[in-house]
C-alpha positions in Angstrom: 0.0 0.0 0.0 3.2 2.1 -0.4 2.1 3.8 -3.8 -1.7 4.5 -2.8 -2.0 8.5 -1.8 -2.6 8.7 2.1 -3.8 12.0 4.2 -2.2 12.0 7.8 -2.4 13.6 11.1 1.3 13.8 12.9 0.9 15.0 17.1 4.2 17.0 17.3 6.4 16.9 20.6 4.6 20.6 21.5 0.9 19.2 21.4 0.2 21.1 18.0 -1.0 18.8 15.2 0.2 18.9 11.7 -1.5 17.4 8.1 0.2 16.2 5.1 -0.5 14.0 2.1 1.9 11.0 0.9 2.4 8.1 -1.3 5.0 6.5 1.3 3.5 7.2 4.7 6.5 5.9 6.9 9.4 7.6 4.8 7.4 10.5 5.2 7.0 10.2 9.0 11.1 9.2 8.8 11.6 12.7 6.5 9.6 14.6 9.4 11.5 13.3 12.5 14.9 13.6 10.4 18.0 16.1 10.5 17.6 16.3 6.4 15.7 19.1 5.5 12.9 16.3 3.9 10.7 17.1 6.9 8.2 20.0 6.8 9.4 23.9 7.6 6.3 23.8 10.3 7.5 20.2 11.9 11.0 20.8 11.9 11.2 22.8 15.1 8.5 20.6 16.7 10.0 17.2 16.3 9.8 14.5 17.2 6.1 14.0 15.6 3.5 10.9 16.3 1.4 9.9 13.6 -2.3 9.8 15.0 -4.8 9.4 12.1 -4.5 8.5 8.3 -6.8 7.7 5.6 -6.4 6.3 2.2 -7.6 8.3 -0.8 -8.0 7.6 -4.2 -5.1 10.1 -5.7 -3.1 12.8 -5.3 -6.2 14.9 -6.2 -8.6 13.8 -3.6 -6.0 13.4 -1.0 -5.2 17.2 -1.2 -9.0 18.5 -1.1 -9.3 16.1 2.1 -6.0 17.6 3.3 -7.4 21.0 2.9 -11.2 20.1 4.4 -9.1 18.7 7.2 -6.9 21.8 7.8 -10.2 24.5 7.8 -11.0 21.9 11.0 -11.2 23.6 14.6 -8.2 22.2 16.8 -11.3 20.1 18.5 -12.8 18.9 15.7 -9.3 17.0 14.7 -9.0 15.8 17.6 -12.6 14.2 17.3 -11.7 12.9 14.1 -8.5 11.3 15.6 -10.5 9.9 18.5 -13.4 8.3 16.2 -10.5 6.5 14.2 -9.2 5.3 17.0 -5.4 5.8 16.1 -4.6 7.9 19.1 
């Protein structure tokens, strides 16, 4: 399930919550809590990150418009949608 797109929720080491897209969800977890530059600008002072959701999407396409209905969410309502996944 490496090449199928995937929309994720990381919990970074200062509580805040961060959400990305990716083909290869544990390189990009890896690129996040790495000294590489791979990692996001926002997670990079934040590490190390915890992956608490994810949910498969059918492309690149739909995974970004779920990324961005995900990121107009209120802090509470991601962390309802992590709860009801059951991840965290």
């Amino acid at each position: 399930m490496a090449d199928a797109w995937q929309v994720y929720i990381v919990r970074c080491a200062d509580d805040s919550l961060y959400t990305g897209i990716a083909r290869d969800l544990e390189r990009r977890i890896a690129e996040h809590n790495a000294d590489n530059g791979l990692g996001a600008s926002y997670t990079r002072s934040r590490r190390p990150v915890t992956l608490v959701y994810q949910e498969a999407a059918a492309d690149r396409s739909a995974a970004s418009k779920r990324e961005y209905r995900i990121k107009q969410l209120s802090r509470a309502e991601k962390l309802a949608l992590i709860d009801r996944s059951g991840a965290a």
